[in-house]
NUKE-343914 format. One line per field, with one value per residue: residue in three letters; x, z negated, y negated of N, C-alpha, C, O, CB in turn. Coordinates in Angstrom, 3 decimals. Atoms other than C-alpha are relative to their C-alpha. Glycine has a CB too. Layout:
BEGIN
rest ALA  ...
n.xx X  ...
n.zz Z  ...
n.yy Y  ...
ca.xx X  ...
ca.zz Z  ...
ca.yy Y  ...
c.xx X  ...
c.zz Z  ...
c.yy Y  ...
o.xx X  ...
o.zz Z  ...
o.yy Y  ...
cb.xx X  ...
cb.zz Z  ...
cb.yy Y  ...
***
This chain:
BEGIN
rest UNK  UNK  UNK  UNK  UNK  UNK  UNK  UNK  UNK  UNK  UNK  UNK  UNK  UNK  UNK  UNK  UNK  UNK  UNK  UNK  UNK  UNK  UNK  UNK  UNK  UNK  UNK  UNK  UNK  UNK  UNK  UNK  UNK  UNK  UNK  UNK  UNK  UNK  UNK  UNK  UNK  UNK  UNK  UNK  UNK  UNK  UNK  UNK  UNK  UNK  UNK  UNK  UNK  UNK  UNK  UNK  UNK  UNK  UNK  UNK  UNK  UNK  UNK  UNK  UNK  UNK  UNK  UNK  UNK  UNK  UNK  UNK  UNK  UNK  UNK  UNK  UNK  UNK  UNK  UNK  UNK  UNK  UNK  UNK  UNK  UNK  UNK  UNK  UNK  UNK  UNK  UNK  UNK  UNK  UNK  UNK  UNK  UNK  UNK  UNK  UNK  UNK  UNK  UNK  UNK  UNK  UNK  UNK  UNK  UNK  UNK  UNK  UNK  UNK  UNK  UNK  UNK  UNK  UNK  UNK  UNK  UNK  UNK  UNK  UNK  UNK  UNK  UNK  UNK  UNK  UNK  UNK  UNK  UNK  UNK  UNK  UNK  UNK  UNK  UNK  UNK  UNK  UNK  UNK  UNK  UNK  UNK  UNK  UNK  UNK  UNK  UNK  UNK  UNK  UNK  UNK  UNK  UNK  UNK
n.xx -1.087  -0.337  -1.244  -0.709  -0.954  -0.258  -0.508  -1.214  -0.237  1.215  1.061  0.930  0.896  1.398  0.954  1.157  -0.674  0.108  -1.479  0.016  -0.786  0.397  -1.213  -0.351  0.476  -0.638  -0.040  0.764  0.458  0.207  0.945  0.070  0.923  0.340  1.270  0.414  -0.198  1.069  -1.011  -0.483  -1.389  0.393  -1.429  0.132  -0.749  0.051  -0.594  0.276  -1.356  -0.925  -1.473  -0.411  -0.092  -1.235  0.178  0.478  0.193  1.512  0.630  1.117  0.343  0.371  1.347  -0.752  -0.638  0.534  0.799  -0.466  -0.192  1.619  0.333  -1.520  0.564  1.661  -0.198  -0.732  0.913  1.483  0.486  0.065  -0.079  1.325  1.303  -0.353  0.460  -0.698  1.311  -1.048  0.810  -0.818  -0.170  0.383  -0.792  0.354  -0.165  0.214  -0.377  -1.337  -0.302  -0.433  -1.075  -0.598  0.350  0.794  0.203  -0.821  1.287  0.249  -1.037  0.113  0.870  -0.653  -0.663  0.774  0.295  -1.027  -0.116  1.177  0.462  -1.638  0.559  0.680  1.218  1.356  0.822  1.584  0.307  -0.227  0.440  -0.948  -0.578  0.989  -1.308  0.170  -1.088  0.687  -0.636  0.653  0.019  -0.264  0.496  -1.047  0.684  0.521  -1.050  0.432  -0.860  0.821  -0.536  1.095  -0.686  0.898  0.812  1.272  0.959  -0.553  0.457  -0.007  -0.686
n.zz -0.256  -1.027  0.282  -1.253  -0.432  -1.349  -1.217  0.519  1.359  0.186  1.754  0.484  1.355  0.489  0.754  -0.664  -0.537  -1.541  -0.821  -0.948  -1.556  -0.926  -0.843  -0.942  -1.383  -0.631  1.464  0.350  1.328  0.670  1.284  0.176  1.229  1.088  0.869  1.308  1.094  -0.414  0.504  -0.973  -0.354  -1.499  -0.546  -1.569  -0.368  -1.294  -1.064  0.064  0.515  0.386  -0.753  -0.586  0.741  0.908  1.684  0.486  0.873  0.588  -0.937  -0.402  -1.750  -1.308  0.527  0.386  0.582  0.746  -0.273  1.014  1.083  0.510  0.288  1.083  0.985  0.366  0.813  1.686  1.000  0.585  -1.089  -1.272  -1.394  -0.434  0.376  -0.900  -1.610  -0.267  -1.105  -0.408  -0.194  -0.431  -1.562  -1.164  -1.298  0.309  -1.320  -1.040  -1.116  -0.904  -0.164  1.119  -0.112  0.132  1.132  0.811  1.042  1.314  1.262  -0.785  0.260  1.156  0.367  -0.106  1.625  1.259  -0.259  0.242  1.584  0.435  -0.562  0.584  1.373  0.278  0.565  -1.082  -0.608  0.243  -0.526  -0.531  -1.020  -0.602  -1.731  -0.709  0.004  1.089  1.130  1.280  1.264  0.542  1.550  0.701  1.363  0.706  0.525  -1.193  -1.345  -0.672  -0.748  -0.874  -1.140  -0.514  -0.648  -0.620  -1.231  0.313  1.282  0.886  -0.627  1.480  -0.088
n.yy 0.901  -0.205  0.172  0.411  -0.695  0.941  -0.606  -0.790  -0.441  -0.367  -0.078  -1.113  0.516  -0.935  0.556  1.429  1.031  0.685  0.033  0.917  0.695  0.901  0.764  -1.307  0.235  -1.163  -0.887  -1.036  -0.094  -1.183  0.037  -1.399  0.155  -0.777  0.289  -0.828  1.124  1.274  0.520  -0.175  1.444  1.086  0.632  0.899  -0.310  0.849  -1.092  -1.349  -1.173  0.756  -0.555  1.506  0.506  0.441  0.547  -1.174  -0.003  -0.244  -1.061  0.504  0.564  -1.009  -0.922  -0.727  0.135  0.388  -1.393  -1.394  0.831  0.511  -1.720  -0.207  1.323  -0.315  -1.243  0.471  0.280  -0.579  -0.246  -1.083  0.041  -0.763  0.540  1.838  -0.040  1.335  0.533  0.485  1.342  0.911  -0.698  1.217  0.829  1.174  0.796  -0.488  0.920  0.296  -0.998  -1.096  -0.941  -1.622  -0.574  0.288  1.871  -0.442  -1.118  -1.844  -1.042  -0.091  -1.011  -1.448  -0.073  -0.132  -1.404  -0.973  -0.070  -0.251  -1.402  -0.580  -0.144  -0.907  1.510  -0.368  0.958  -0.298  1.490  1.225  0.988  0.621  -0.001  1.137  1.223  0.953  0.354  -0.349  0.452  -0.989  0.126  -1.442  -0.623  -1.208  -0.918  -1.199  -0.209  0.813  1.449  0.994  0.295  1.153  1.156  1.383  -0.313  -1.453  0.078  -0.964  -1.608  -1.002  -1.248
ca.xx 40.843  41.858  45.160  46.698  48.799  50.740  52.469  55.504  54.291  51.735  50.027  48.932  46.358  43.522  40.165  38.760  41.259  40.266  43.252  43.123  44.573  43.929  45.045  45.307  46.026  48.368  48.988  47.889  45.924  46.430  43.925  44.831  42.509  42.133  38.851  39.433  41.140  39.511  43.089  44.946  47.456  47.114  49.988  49.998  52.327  53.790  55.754  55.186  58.822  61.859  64.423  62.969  64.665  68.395  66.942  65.262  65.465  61.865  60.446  56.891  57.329  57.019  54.533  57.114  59.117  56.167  53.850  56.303  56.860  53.101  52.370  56.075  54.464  50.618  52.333  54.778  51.590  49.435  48.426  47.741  48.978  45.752  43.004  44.405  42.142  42.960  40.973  43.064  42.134  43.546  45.691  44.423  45.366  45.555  46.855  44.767  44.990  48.858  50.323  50.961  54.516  55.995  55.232  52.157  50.491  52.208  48.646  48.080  51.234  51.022  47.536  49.116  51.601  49.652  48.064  51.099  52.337  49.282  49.170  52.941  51.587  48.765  46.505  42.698  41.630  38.130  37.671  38.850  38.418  40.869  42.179  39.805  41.358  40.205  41.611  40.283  40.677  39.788  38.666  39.667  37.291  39.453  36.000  34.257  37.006  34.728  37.032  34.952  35.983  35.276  35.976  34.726  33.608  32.022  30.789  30.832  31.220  31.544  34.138
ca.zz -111.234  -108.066  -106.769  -103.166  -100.718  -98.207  -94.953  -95.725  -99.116  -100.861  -104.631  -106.248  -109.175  -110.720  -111.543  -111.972  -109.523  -105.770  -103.826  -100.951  -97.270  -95.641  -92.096  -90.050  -86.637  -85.103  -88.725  -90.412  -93.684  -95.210  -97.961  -99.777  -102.567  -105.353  -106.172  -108.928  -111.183  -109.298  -108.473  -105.121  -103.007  -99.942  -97.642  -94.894  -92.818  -89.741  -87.180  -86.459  -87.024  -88.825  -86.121  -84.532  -86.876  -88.179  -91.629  -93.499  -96.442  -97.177  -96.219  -96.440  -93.156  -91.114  -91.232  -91.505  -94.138  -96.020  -95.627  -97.636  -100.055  -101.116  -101.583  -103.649  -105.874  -105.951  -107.285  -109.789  -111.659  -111.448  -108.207  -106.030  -102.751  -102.363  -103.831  -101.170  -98.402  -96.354  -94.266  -92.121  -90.742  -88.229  -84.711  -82.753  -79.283  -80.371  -76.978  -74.805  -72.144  -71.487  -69.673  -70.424  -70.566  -70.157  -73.835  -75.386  -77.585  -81.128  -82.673  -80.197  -81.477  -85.173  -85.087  -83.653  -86.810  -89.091  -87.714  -87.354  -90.525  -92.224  -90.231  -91.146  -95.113  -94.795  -95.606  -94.100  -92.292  -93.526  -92.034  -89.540  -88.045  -85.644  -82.106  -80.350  -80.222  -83.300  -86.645  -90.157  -93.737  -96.199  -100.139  -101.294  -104.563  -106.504  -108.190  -105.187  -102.798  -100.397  -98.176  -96.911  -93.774  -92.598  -89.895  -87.929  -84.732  -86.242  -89.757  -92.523  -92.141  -95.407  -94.904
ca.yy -213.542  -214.167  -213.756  -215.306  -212.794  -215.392  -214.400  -211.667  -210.768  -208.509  -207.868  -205.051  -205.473  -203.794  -204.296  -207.467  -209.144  -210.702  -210.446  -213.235  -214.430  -216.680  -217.999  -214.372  -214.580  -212.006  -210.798  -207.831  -208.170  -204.547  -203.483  -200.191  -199.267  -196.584  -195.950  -193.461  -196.173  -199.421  -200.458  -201.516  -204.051  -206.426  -206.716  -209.557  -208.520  -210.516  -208.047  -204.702  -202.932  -204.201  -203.287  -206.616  -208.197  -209.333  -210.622  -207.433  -209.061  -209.307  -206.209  -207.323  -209.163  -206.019  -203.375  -200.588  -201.447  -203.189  -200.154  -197.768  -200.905  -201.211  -197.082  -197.259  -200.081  -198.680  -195.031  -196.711  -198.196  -195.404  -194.367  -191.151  -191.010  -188.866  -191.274  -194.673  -195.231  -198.181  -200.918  -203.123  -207.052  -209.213  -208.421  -211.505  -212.325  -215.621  -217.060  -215.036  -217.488  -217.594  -215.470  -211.704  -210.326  -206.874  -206.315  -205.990  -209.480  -209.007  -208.136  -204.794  -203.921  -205.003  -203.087  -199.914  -200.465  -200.407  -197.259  -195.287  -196.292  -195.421  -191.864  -191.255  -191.836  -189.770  -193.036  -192.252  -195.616  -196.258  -199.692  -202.310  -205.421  -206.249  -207.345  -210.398  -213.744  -215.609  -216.177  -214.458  -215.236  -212.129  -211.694  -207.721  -206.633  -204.506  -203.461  -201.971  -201.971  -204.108  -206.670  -209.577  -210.707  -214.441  -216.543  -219.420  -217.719  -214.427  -215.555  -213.267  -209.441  -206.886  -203.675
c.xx 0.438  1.651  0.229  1.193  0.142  0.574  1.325  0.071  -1.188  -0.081  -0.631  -0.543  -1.547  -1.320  -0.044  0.274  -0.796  1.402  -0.464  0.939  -0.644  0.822  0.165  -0.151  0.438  0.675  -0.683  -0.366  0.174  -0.442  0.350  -0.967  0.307  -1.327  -0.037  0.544  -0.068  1.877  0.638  0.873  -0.737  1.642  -0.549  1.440  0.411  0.495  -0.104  0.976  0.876  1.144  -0.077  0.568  1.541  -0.006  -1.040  0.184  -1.165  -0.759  -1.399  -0.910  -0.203  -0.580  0.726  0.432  -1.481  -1.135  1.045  0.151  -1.070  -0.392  0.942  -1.349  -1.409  0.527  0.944  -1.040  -0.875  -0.675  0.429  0.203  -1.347  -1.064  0.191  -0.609  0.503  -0.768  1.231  -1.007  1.265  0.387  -0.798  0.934  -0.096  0.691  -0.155  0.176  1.640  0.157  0.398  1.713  0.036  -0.450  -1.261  -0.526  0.469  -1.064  -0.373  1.228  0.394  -1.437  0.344  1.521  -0.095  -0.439  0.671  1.012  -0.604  -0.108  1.565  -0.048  -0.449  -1.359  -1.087  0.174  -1.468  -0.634  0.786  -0.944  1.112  0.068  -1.389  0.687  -0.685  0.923  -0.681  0.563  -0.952  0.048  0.055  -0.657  0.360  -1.275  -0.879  0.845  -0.517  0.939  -1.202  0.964  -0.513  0.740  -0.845  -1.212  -0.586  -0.785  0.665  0.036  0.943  0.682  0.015
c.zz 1.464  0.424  1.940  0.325  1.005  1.269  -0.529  -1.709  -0.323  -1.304  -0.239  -1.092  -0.376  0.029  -1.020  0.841  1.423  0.469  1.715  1.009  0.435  1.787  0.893  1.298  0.632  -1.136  -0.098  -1.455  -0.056  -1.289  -0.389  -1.205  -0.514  -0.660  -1.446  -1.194  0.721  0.205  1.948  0.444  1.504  0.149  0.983  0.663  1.502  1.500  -0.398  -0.284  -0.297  1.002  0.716  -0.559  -0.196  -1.316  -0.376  -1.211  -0.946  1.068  0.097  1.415  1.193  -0.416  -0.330  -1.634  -1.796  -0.607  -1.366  -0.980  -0.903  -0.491  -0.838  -1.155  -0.680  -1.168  -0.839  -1.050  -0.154  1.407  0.651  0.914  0.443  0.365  1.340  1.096  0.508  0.891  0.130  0.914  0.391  1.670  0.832  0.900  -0.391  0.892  1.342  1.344  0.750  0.666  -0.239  0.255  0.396  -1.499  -0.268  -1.379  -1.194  -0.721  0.473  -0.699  -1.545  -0.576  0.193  -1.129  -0.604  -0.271  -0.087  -1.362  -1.331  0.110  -0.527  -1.945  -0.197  -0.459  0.696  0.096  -0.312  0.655  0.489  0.632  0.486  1.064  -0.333  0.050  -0.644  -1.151  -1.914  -1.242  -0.609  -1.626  -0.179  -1.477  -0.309  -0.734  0.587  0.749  1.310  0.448  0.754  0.523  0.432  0.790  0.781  1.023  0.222  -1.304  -0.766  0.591  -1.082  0.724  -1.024
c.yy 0.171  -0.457  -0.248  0.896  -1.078  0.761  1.040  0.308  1.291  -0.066  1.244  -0.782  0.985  -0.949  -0.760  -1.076  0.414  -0.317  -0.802  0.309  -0.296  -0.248  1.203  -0.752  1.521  1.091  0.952  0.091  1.819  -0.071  1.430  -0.116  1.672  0.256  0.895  -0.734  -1.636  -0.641  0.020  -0.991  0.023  -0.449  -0.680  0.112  -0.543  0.739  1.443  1.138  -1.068  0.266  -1.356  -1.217  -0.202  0.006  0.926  -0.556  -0.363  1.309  -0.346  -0.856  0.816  1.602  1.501  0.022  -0.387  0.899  0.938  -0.754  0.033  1.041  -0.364  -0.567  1.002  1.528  -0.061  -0.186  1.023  0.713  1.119  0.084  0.680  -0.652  -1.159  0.772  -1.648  -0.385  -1.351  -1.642  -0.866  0.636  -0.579  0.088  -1.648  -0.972  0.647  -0.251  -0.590  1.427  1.624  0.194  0.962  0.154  -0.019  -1.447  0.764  0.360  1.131  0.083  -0.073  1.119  1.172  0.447  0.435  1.482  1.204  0.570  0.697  1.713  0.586  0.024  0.967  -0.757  -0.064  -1.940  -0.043  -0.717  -0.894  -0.891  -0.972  0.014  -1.787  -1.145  -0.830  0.724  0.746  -0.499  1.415  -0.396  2.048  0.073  0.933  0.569  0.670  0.278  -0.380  -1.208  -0.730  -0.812  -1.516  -0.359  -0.973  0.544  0.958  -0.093  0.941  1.668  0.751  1.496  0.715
o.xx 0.539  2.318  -0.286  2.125  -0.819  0.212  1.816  1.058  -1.895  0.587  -1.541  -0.162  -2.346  -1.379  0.209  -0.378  -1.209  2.175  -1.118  1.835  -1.713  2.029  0.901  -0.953  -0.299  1.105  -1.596  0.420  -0.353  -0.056  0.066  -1.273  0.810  -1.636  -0.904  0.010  0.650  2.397  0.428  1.395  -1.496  2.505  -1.516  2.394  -0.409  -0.153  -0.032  0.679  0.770  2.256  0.907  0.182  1.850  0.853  -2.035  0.133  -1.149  -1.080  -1.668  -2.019  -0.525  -0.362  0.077  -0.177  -1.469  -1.537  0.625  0.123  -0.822  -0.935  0.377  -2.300  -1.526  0.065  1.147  -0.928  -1.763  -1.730  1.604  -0.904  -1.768  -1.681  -0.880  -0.395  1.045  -1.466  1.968  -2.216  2.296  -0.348  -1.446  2.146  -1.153  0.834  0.612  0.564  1.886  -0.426  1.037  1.979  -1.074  -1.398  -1.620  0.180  0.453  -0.980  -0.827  1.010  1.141  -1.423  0.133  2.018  0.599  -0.206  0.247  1.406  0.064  -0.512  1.754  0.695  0.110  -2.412  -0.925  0.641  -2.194  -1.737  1.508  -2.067  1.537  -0.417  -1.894  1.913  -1.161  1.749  -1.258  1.674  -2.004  0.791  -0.982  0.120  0.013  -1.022  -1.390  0.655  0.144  1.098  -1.945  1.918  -1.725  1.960  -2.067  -2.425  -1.232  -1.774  1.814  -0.563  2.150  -0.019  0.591
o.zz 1.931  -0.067  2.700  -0.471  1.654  1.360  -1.542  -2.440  0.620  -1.789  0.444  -1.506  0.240  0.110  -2.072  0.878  1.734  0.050  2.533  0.906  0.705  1.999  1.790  1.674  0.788  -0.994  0.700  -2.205  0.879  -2.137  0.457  -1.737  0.240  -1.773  -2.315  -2.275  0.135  -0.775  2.686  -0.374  2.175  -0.515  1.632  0.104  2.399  2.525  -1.519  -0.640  0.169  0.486  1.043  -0.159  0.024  -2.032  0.329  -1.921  -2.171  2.252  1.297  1.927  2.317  -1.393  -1.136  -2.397  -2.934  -1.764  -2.442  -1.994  -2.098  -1.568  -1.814  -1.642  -1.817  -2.297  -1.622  -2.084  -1.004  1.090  0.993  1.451  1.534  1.421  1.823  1.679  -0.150  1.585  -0.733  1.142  -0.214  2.400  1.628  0.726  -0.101  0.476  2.304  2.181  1.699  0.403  -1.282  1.429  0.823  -1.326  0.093  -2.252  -1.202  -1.668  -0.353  -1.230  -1.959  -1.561  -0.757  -1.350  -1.036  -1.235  -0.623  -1.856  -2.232  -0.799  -1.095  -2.526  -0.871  -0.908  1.775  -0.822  0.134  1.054  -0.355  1.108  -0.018  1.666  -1.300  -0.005  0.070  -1.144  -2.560  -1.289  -0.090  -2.140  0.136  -2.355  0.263  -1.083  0.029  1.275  2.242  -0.288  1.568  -0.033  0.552  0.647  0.653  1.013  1.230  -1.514  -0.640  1.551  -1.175  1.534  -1.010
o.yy 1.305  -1.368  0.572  1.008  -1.491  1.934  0.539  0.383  1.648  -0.980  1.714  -1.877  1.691  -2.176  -0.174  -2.119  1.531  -1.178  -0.154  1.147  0.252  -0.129  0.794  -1.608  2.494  2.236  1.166  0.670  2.420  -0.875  2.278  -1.183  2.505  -0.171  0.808  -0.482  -2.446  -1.174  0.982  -1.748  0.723  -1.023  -0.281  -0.427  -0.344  0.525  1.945  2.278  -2.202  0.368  -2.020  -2.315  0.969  0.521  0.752  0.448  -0.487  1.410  -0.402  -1.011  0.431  2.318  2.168  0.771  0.081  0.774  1.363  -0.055  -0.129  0.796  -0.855  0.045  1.460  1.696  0.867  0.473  0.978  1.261  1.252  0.121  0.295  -0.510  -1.525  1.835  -2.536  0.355  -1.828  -1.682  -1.162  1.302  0.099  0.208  -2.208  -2.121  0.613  0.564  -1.334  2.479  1.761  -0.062  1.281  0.919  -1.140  -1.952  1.995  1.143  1.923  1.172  0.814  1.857  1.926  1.552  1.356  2.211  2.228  1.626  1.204  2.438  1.662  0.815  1.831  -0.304  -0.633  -2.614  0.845  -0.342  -1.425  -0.724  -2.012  0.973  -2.356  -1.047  -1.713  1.636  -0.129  -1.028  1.789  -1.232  2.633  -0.302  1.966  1.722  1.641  1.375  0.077  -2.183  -0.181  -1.356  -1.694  -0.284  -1.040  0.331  1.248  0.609  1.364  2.153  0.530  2.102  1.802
cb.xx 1.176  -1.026  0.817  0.489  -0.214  1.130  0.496  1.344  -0.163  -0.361  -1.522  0.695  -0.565  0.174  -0.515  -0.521  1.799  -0.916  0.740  0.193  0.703  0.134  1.587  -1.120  0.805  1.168  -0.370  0.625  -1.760  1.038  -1.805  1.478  -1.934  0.661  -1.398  0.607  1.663  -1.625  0.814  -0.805  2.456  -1.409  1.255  -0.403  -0.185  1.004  1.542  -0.503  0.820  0.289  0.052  -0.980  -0.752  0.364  -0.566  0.615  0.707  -1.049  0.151  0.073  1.139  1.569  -1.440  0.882  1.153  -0.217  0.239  1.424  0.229  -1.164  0.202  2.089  -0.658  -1.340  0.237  0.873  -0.666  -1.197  0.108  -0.662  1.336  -0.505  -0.168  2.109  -2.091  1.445  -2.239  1.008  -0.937  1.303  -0.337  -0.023  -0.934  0.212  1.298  -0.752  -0.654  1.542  0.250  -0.970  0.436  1.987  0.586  0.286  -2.134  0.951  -1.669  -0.017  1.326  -0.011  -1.046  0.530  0.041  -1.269  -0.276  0.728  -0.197  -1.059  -0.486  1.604  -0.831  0.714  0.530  -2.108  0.137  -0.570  -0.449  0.815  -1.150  0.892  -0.722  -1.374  0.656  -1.693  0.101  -0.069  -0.326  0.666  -1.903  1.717  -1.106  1.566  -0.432  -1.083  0.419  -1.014  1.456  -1.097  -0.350  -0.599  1.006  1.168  0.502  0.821  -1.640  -0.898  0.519  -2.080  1.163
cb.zz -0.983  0.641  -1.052  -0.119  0.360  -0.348  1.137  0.444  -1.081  0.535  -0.127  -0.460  0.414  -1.785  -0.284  -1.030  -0.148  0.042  0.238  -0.506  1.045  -0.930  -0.927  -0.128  0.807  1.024  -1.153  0.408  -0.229  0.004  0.261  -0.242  0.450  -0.810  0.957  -0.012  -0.779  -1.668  -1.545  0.679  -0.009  -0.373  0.549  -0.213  -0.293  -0.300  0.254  1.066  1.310  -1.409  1.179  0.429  -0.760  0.192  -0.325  0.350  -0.028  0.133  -0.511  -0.827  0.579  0.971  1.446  0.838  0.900  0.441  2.178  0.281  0.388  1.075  1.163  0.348  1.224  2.000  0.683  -0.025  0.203  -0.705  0.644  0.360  0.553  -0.928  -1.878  0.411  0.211  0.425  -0.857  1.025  -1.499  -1.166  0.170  -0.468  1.756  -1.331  0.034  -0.118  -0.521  -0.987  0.168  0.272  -0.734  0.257  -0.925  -0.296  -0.366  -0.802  -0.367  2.156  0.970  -0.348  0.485  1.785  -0.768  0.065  0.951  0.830  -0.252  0.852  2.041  0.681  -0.396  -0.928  0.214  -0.933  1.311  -1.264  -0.809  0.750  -0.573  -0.266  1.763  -0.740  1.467  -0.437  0.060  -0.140  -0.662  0.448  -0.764  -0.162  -0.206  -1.248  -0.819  0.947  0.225  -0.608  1.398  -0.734  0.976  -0.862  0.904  1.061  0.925  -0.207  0.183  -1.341  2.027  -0.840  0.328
cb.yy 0.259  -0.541  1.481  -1.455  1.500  -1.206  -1.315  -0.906  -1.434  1.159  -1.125  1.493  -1.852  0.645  0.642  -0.903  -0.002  -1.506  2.116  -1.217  0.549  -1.235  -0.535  1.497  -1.484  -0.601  -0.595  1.111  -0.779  0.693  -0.319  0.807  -0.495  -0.406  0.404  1.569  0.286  -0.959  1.029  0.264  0.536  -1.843  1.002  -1.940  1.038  -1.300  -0.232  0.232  1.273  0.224  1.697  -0.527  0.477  -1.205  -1.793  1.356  -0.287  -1.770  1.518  -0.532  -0.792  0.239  0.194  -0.219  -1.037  -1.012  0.754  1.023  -1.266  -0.507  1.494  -1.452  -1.877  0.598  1.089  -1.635  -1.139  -1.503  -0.922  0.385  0.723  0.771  -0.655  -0.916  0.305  -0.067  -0.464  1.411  -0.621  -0.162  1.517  -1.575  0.313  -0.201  -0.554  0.139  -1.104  -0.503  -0.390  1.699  0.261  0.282  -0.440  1.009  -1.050  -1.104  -0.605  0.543  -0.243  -1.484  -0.084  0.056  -0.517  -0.926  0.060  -0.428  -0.986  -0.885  0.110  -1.556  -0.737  0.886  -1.674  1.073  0.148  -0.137  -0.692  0.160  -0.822  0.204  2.255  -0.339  -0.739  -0.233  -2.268  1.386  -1.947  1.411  -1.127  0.284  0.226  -0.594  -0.343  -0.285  1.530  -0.289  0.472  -0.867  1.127  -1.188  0.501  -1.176  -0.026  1.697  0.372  -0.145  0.451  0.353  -0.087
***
């Protein structure tokens, strides 16, 4: 069964579910998985800390907040903080061509998010594919824990 994560949300689910997104640009698909009970969640996550923020009332919209939301969730149903590895997708420059700022593009700094987040868990990184300036859509197999990666201007590519 397949189940759709949109922008500022995520899904946990077990084995035999496909957990979707579509549409990545400067987003961050997060994939955690479980392999010892086939079981995991997909956050898409749009900003990299909630402090940039006023409205915190979806924590899923920032990789902080949505990060400790998704572990909470995975170890209510069943889950090891031990067993979760994690493979991460997305963090486009996706207007390489304007000018830069003083800040960093919002996907260098949603990918270094993710990372820190992740390293403040204790969550190994097994697999990315992120940064460049195109756009991805992903499928998560909750029964291998394989994310397939697609997009226009690289094709397919299996994590």
């Amino acid at each position: 069964m397949k189940k759709t994560v949109h922008i500022g949300e995520f899904i946990i689910a077990k084995n035999p579910a496909i957990l979707i997104t579509n549409g990545l640009g400067s987003c961050i698909a997060l994939a955690l998985y479980d392999k010892k009970n086939k079981s995991g969640g997909l956050l898409h996550f749009l900003l990299p800390d909630s402090s940039l923020s006023v409205d915190v009332s979806n924590p899923a919209k920032f990789a902080d907040m949505g990060i400790d939301q998704l572990v909470y969730q995975l170890i209510e149903n069943g889950s090891n903080i031990n067993n979760l590895c994690a493979k991460i997708i997305g963090g486009a420059n996706m207007f390489s061509q304007l000018p830069r700022h003083a800040l960093k593009p919002i996907g260098e700094r949603n990918i270094a998010a993710a990372h820190l987040n992740l390293e403040r868990q204790g969550i190994p990184i097994i697999s990315e594919d992120v940064g460049a300036d195109y756009g991805r859509s992903i499928e998560f197999h909750l029964d291998t824990g394989i994310v397939i990666v697609k997009s226009y201007k690289m094709g397919k590519l299996q994590l």
